[in-house]
C-alpha positions as MATLAB code, in Angstrom:
seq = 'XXXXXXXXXXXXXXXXXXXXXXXXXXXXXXXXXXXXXXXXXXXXXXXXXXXXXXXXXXXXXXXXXXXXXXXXXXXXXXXXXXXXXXXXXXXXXXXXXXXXXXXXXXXXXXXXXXXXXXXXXXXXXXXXXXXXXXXXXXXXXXXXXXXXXXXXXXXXXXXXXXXXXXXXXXXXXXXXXXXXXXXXXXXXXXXXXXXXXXXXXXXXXXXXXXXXXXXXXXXXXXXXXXXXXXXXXXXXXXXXXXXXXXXXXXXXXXXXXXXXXXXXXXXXXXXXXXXXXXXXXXXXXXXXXXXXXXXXXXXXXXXXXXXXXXXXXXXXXXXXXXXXXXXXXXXXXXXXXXXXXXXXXXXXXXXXXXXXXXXXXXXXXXXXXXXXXXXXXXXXXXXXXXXXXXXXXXXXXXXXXXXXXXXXXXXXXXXXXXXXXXXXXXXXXXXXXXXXXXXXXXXXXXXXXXXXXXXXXXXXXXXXXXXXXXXXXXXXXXXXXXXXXXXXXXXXXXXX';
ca = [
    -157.969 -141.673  102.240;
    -157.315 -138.616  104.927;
    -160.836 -139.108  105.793;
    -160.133 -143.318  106.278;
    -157.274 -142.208  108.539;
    -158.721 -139.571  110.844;
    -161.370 -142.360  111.213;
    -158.871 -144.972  111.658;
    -156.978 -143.184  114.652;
    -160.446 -141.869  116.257;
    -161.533 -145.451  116.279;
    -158.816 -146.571  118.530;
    -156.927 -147.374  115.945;
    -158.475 -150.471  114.827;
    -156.630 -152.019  111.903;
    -159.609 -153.056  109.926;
    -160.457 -149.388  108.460;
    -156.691 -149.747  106.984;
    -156.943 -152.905  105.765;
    -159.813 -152.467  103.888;
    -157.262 -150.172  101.494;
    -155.061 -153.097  100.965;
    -155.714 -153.567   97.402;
    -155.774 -149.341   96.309;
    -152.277 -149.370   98.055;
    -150.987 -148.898   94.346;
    -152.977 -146.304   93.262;
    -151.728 -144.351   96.033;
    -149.610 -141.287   95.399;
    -146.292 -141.191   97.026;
    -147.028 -138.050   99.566;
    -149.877 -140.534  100.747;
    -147.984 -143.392  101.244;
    -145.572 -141.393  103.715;
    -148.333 -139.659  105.330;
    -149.524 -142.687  106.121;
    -146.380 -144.495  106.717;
    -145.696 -141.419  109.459;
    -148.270 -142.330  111.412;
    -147.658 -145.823  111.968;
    -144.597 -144.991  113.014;
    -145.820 -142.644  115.547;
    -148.877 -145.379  116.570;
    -145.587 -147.790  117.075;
    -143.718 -145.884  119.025;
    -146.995 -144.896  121.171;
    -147.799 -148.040  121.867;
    -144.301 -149.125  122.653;
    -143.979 -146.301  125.137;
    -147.492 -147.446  126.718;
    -146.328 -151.108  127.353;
    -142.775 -149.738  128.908;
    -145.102 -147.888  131.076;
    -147.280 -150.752  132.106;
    -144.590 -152.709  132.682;
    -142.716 -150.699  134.982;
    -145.985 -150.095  136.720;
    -146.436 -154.167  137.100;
    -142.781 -154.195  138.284;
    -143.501 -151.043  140.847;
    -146.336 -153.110  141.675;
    -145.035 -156.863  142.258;
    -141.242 -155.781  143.235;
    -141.309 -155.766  146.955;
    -144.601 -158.312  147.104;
    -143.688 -161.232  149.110;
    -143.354 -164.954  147.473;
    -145.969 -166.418  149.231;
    -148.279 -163.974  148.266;
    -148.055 -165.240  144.973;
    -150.367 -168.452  143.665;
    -148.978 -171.132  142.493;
    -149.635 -171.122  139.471;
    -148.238 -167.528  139.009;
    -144.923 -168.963  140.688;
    -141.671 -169.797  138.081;
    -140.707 -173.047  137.752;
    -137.359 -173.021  138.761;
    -135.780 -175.657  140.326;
    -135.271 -175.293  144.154;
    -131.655 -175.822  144.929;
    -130.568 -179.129  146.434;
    -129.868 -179.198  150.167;
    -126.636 -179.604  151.580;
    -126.388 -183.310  153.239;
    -126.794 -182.744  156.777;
    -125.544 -184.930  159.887;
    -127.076 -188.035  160.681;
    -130.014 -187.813  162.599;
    -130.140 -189.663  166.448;
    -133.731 -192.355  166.124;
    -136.591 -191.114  168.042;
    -139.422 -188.370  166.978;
    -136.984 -185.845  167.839;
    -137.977 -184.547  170.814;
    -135.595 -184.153  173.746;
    -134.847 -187.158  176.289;
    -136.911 -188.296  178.972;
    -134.012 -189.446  181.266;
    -134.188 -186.446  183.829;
    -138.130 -186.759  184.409;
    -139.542 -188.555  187.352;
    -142.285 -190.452  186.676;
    -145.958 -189.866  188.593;
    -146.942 -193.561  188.259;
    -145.492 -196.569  186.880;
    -147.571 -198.850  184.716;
    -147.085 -202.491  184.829;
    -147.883 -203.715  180.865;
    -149.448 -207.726  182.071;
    -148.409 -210.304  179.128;
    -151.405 -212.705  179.000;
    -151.322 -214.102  175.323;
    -148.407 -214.567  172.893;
    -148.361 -212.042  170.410;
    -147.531 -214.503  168.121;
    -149.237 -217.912  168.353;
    -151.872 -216.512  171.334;
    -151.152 -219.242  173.814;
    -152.367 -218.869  176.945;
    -149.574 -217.625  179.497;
    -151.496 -216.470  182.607;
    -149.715 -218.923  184.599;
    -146.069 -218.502  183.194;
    -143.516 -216.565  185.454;
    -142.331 -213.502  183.641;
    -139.901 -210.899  184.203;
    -139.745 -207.190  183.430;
    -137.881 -206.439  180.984;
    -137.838 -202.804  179.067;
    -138.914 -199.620  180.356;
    -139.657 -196.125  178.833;
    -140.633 -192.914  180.028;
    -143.480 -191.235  178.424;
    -144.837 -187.972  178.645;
    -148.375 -187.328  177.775;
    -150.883 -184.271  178.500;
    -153.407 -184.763  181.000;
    -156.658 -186.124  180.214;
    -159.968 -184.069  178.985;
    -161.867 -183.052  181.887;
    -165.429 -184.317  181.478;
    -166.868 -181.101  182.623;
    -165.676 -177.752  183.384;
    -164.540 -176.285  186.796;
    -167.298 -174.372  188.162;
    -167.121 -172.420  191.924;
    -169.255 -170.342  193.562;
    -167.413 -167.234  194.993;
    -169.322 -166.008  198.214;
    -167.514 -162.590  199.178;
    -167.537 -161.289  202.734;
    -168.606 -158.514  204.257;
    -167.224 -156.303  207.306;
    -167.057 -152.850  208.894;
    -163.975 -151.083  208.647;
    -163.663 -148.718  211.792;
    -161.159 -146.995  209.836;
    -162.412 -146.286  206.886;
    -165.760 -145.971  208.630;
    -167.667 -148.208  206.170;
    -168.423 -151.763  205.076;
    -166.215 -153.382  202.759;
    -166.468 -156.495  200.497;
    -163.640 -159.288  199.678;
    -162.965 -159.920  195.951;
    -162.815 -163.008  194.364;
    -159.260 -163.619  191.950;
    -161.002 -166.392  190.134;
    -162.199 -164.017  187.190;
    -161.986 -160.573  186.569;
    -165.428 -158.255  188.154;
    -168.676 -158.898  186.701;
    -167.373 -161.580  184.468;
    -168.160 -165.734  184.869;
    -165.255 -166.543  182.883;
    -162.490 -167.462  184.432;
    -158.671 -165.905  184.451;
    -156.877 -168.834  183.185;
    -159.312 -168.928  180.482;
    -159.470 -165.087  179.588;
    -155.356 -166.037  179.543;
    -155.898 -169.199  177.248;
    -157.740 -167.466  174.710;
    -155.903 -164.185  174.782;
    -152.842 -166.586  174.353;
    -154.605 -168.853  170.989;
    -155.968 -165.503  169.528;
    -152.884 -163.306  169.497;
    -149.755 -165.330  169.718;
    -151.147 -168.676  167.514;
    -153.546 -166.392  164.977;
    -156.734 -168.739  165.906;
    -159.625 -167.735  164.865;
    -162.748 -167.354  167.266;
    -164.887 -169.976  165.814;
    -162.151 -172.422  166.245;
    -161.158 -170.839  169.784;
    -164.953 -172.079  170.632;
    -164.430 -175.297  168.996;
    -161.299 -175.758  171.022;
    -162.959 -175.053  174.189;
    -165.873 -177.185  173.690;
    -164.453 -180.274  172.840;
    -161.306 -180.099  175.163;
    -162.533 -178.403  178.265;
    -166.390 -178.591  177.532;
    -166.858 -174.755  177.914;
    -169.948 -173.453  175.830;
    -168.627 -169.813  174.776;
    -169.944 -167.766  171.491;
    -167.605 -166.020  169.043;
    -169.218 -162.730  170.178;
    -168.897 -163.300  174.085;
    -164.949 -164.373  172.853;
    -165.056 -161.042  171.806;
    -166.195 -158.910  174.098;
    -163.731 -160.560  176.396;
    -160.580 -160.073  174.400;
    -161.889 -155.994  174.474;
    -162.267 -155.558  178.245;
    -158.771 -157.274  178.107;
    -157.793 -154.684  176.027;
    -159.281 -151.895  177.601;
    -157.702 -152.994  180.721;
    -154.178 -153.665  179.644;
    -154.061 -149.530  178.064;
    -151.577 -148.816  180.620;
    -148.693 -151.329  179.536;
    -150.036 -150.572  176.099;
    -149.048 -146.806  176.586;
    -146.168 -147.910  178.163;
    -144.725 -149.634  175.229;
    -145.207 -146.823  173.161;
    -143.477 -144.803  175.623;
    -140.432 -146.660  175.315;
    -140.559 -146.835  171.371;
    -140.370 -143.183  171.439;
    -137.270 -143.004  173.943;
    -135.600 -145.095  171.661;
    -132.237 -144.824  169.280;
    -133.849 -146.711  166.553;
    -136.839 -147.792  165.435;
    -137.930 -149.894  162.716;
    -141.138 -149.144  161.223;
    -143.867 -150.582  158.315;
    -147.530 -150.746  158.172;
    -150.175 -153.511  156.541;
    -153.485 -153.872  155.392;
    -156.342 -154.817  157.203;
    -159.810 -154.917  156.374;
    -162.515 -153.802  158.911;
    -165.792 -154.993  158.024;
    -165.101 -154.626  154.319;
    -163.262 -151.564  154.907;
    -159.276 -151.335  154.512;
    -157.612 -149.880  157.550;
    -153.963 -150.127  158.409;
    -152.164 -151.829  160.954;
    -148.803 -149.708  161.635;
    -145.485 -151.235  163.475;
    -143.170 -149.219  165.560;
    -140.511 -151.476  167.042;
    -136.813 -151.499  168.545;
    -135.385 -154.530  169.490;
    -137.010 -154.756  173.284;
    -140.536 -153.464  172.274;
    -143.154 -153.482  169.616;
    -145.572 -151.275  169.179;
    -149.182 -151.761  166.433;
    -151.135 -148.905  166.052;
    -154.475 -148.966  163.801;
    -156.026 -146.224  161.787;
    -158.164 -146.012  158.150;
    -155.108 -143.496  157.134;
    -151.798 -144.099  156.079;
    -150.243 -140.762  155.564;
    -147.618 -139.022  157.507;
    -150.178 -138.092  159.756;
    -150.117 -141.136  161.680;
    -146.051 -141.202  161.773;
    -146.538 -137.711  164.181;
    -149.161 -139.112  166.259;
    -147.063 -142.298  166.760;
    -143.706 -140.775  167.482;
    -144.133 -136.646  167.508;
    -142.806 -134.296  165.047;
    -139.627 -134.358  166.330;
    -138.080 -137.933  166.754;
    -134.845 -137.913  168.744;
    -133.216 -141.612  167.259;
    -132.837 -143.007  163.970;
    -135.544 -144.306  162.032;
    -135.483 -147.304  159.166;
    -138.098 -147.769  157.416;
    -138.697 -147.675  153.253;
    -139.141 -145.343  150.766;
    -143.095 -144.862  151.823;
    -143.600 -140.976  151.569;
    -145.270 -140.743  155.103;
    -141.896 -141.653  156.784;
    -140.129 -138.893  155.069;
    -142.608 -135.934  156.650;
    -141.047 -135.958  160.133;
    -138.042 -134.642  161.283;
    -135.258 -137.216  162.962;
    -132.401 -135.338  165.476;
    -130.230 -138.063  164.012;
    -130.887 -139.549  160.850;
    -133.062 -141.809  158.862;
    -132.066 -145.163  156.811;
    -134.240 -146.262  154.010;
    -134.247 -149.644  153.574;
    -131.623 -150.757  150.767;
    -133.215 -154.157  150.344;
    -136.023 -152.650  148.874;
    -133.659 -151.201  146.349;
    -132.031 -153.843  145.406;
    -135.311 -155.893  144.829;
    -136.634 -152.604  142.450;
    -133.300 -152.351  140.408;
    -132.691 -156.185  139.654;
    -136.484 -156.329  138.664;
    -136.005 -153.811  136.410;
    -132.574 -155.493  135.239;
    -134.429 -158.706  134.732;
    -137.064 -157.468  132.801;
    -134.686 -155.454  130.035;
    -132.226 -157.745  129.823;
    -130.830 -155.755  126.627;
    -129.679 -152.683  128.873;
    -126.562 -153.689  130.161;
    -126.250 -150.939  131.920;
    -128.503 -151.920  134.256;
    -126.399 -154.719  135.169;
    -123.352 -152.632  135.907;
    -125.499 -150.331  137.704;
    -126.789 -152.748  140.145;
    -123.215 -154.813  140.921;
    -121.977 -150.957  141.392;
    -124.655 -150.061  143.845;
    -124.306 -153.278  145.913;
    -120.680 -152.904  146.007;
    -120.767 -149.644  147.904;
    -123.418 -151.049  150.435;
    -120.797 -154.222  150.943;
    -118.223 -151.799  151.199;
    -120.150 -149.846  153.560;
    -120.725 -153.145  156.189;
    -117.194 -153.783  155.875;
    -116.015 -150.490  157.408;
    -119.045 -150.426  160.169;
    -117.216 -153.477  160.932;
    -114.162 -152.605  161.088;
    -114.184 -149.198  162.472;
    -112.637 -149.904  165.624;
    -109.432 -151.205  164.082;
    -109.697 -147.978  161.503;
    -109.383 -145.623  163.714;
    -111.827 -142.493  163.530;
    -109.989 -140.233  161.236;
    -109.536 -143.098  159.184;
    -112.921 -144.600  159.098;
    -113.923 -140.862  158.585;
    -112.097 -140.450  155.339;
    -113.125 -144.271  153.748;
    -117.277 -143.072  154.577;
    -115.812 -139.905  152.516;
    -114.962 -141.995  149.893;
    -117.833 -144.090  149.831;
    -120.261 -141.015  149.789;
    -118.136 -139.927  146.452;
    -118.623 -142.909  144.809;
    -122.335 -143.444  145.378;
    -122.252 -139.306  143.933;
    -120.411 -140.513  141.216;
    -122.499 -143.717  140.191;
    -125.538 -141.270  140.388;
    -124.064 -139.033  137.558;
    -124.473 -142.089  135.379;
    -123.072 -140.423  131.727;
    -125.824 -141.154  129.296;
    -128.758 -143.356  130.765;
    -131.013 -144.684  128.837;
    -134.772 -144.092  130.085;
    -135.183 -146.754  132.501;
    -132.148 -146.136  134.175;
    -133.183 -142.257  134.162;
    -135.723 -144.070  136.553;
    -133.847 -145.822  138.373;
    -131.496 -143.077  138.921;
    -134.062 -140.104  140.077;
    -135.498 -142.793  142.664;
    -132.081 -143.543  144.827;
    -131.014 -139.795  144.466;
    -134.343 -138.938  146.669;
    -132.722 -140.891  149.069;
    -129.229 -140.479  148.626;
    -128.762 -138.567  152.538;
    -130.720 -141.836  154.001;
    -128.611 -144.908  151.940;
    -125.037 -144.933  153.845;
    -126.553 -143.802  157.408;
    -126.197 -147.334  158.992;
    -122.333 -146.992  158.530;
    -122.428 -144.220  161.293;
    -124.652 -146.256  163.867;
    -123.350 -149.337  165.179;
    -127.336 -150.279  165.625;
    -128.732 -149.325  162.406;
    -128.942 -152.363  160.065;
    -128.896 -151.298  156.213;
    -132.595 -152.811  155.492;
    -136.258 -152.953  157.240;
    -135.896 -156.927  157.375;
    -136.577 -156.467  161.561;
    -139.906 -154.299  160.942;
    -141.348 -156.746  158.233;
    -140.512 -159.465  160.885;
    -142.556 -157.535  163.812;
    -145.145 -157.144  160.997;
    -145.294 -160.550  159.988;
    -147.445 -161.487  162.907;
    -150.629 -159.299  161.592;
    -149.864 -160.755  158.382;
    -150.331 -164.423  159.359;
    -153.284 -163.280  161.351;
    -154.774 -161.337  158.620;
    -154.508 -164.581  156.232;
    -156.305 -166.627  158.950;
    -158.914 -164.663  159.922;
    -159.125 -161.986  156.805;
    -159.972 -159.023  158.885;
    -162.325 -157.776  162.350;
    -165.749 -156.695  161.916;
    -165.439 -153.656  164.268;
    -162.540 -151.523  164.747;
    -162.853 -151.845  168.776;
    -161.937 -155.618  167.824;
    -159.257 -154.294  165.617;
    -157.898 -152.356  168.257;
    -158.316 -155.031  171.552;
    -155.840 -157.018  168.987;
    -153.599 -154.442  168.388;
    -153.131 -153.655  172.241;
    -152.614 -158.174  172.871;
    -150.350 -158.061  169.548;
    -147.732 -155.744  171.536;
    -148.299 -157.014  174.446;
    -147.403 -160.139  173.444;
    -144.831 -158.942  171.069;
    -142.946 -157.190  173.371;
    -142.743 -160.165  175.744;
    -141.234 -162.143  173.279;
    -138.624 -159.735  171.984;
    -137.767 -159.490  175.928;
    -137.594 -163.294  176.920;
    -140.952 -163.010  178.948;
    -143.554 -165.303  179.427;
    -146.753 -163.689  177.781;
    -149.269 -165.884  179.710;
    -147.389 -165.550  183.213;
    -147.496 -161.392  182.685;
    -151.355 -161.691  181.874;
    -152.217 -163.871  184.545;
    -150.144 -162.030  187.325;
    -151.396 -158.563  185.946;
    -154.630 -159.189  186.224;
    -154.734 -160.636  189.836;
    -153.165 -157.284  190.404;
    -156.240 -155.427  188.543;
    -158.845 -157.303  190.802;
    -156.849 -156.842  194.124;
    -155.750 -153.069  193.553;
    -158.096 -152.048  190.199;
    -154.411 -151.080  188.511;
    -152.944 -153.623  186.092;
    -149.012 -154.701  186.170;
    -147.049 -152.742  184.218;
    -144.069 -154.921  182.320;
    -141.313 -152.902  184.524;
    -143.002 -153.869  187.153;
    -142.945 -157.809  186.212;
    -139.572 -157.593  185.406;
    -138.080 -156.374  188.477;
    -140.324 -159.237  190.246;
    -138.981 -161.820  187.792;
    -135.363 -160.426  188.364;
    -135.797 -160.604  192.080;
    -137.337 -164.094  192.151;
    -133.783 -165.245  189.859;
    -131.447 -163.376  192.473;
    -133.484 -165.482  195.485;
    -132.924 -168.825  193.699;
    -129.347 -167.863  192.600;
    -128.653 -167.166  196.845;
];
């Protein structure tokens, strides 16, 4: 029977080599029976403590993982809540009116047959009657627009040598034009189209014949030509108070790289690299960082040193604890826990808010308290395993939970840097990767670009199209201090 067991747990502890005993149970002696009885117990409790442990994995794993990531047939079937009723809505498609337009051409609509009976009324008198304005894009051109720039020649007595005009129809060496380089740049970064449908586009709108791979090389000269405002970005995200940061996957000919995202609330900042250790935090924003950084509990964000502080992102705590209070539903602990550990944060908004009323010495002594409570809720008396967990996991980042009560710009979550982040996700679903990490990084340099313009009110497409006209006149490319001190100039000349 000792032999049948050793078996029986070497086997994997396959049932059958028991079961075959199930009739010489009786004829067992007693010191058998508990032997045996012993070691079920200890294969139960085994295998209990394995599925805990798979289970928290699964919730480690699928805790911060967005909805729509999910399929939908891995979705719950809850009930989505009803809408409030909203305010009657004016008739129309719900665009804005047409009154303030002035209409190019008016178009006469001829009545020659009822629309009812079809008689004949070419030779009734009519009237107009109703009128609309309508506003429609122009026309497909039936072929594209194609010049032939001559440039000129002349001797410079200054210079002492002959010098040739440039053409600001398209960039050097290139037969694409600049307001298609723009165009493209514009549906491949900012709209997440993908280059065989960017050729599609351009074929049957504008009848331009252009391959995926000439697309491509395009959007990398771009790229390679806009480095300056690209530096320049990052230059700012590193002379910044706060900065919100995350990173993504992306795959790169098979091969998972990451995209990372640096961003305040004026510029954003994508960096890629095949790491995603600490080592790419330095590179990005030094060893030293002088503001605050948010960002969540990923390891490689806790490696450099902040002059202020750092925030971890208490969203993603939230998410992790409720998770794990939905999936042991008998701890209620874990209930009391979590309302505890959201109170504080509430309690935390309310006196940012209202520190100015406070005072300083009083809003001083209420963080005080607050600190002392989140100390005392982490000295839990008695937790049971999973809040153990639970409990070791916020007390690694106790220092960085209550720092956006200090810092009037600190939020207490990383909702802004999965926002700037979003972008590369959506583009990443679309397209499902680049083939070569040149193309990776030619998107990464438009991504901020265009990022940046849009957390700063610019026009993306106005900045291209101006910068590079600079490029070909002076071979240097606008920087975006430059465009908006031109911008702000052209406003004070139409406000005078």
């Amino acid at each position: 029977m000792l032999f049948c067991l050793f078996k029986f747990k070497n086997n994997l502890m396959n049932l059958d080599y028991i079961l075959k005993f199930e009739n010489n149970f009786s004829k067992l002696s007693k010191k058998q029976l508990v032997s045996m009885l012993a070691f079920l117990l200890s294969l139960f409790l085994k295998l209990k403590k394995d599925c805990e442990e798979k289970k928290n994995k699964d919730i480690n794993l699928k805790v911060n993982q967005p909805y729509s990531k999910k399929a939908e047939f891995e979705k719950d079937g809850k009930k989505k809540k009803k809408r409030k009723k909203q305010r009657k809505k004016n008739k129309g498609s719900g665009n804005k009116r047409k009154d303030s337009l002035i209409p190019d051409k008016t178009n006469i609509i001829p009545l020659e047959n009822c629309p009812i009976c079809n008689r004949d009324l070419k030779d009734s008198i009519g009237a107009n009657t109703k009128s609309r304005i309508v506003e429609d894009i122009a026309s497909e051109p039936q072929k594209t627009e194609v010049s032939e720039e001559i440039c000129t020649s002349k001797w410079c007595p200054n210079c002492q040598r002959m010098v040739i005009s440039k053409t600001e129809a398209a960039l050097p060496g290139s037969d694409i034009g600049i307001r298609t380089t723009v165009w493209v740049a514009y549906f491949w970064v900012i709209l997440a189209v993908t280059l065989p449908n960017i050729t599609k586009y351009l074929t049957n709108f504008f009848k331009l014949k252009i391959s995926c791979a000439g697309i491509s090389r395009l959007m990398i000269r771009l790229s390679n030509i806009l480095i300056p405002v690209y530096e320049e970005i990052l230059y700012e995200v590193r002379a910044a108070n706060v900065v919100y940061a995350d990173e993504t996957g992306w795959r790169v000919s098979g091969i998972l790289h990451w995209i990372w995202a640096f961003a305040n609330r004026q510029n954003a900042f994508y960096w890629p690299d095949r790491n995603r250790g600490s080592a790419v935090v330095e590179k990005t924003l030094g060893t030293f960082f002088c503001g605050t950084l948010v960002s969540d509990a990923w390891y490689a964000y806790l490696k450099i040193y902040c002059f202020e502080m750092k925030q971890t992102c208490n969203s993603h705590l939230f998410r992790k604890i409720k998770a794990f209070k939905d999936a042991y539903p008998q701890y209620y602990s874990l209930l009391k826990f979590y309302v505890k550990f959201k109170r504080i944060i509430t309690d935390g908004e309310k006196i940012k808010n209202e520190r100015l009323e406070l005072g300083e010495e009083s809003f001083n002594h209420r963080l005080l308290l607050l600190k002392n409570r989140l100390q005392n809720l982490l000295s839990w008396p008695n937790p049971n395993d999973i809040l153990t967990k639970i409990i070791k996991m916020i007390k690694a980042q106790e220092d960085k939970i209550l720092t956006f009560v200090l810092y009037d710009q600190v939020d207490s979550h990383n909702n802004f840097a999965e926002y700037i982040i979003r972008k590369c996700i959506l583009k990443r679903k679309v397209s499902g990767g680049s083939m070569s990490y040149a193309g990776l990084m030619s998107y990464c340099v438009l991504i901020s670009i265009g990022q940046t313009c849009h957390l700063q009110n610019l026009s993306f497409t106005d900045f291209l199209y101006k910068g590079l006209k600079m490029y070909i006149k002076s071979g240097r490319v606008m920087l975006l201090s430059e465009y908006k001190m031109i911008n702000e100039n052209i406003n004070i000349k139409k406000v005078a």
